[in-house]
N, C-alpha and C positions, 0 to 999 in steps of 0.2 A: 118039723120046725117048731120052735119050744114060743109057747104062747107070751102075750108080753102081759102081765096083771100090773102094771102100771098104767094110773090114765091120769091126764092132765083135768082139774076142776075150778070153776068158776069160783073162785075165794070173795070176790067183791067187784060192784062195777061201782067208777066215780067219776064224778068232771071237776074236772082241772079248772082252777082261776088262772087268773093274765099275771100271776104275781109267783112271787114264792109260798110253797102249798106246802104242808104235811099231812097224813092222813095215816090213822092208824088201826090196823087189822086186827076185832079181837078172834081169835079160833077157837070152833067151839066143836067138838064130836070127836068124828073121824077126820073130819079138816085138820086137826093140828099133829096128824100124821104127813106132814110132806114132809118133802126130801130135798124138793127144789121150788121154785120161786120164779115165775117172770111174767113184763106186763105186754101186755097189749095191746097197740095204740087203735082206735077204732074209730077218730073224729079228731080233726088238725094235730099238731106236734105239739112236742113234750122233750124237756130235760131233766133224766135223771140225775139226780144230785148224790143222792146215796140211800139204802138200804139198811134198816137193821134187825134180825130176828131178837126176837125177846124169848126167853123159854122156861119151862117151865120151874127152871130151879131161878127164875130171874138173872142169871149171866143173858149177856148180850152180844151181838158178834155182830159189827158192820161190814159193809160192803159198797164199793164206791165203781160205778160201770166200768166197762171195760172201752177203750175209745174215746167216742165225744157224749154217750148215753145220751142222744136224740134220736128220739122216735117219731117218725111221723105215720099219716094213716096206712092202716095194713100193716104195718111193721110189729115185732118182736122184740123183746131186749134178751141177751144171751141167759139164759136159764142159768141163778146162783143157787150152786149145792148150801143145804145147810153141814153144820160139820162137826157139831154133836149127836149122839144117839137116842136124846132123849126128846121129847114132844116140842113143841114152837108154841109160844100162850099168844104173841101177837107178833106183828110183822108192820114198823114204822117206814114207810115210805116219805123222801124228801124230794119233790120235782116241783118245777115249773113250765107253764104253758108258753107256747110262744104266740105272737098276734096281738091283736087287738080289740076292743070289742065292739069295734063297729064296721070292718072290716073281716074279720075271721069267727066261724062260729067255733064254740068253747070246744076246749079236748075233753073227749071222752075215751077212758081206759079202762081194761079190766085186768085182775089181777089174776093171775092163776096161780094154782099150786099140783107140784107133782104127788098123788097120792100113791104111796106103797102098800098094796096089800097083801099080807100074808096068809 
């Protein structure tokens, strides 16, 4: 059976406000070898709003969920291929938490990235 050298890595962990959030990934190493992208919810629920890699030549490619892009805990959102070949500089994330704050404690996410190793 052929080995798999791909493994998913911890890119960033954040907590989410009660409001509209943006937060923006800089990559620095071998980080900004992914390939694919997705979060994971780890404390209350979250709406992805949309997604956009930034790369190294600065073009930008958005991506908007697939569905209703809510996550709640334990959950995953569908792993987005990038779709250039060359490196990812940052990766701008747009969501919102749901809840309140007296009521629900804050969303905590982490971001992963697929790293390709050759």
């Amino acid at each position: 059976m052929a080995q798999n050298d791909d493994s998913w890595v911890v890119l960033a962990k954040k907590d989410v406000s009660y409001k509209a959030d943006k937060d923006i990934i800089n990559l620095l190493g071998n980080n900004r070898d992914i390939r694919k992208i997705k979060l994971r919810c780890k404390q209350g629920s979250l709406k992805i709003k949309k997604n956009i890699f930034i790369y190294s030549s600065s073009d930008k490619q958005e991506h908007t969920p697939k569905g209703t892009g809510v996550l709640t805990k334990g959950t995953s959102s569908i792993p987005i291929k990038t779709e250039k070949k060359e490196s990812v500089k940052k990766v701008e994330i747009h969501y919102e938490g749901y809840g309140n704050m007296l009521l629900t404690k804050r969303v905590k996410v982490e971001v992963l990235g697929l790293i390709t190793k050759n």
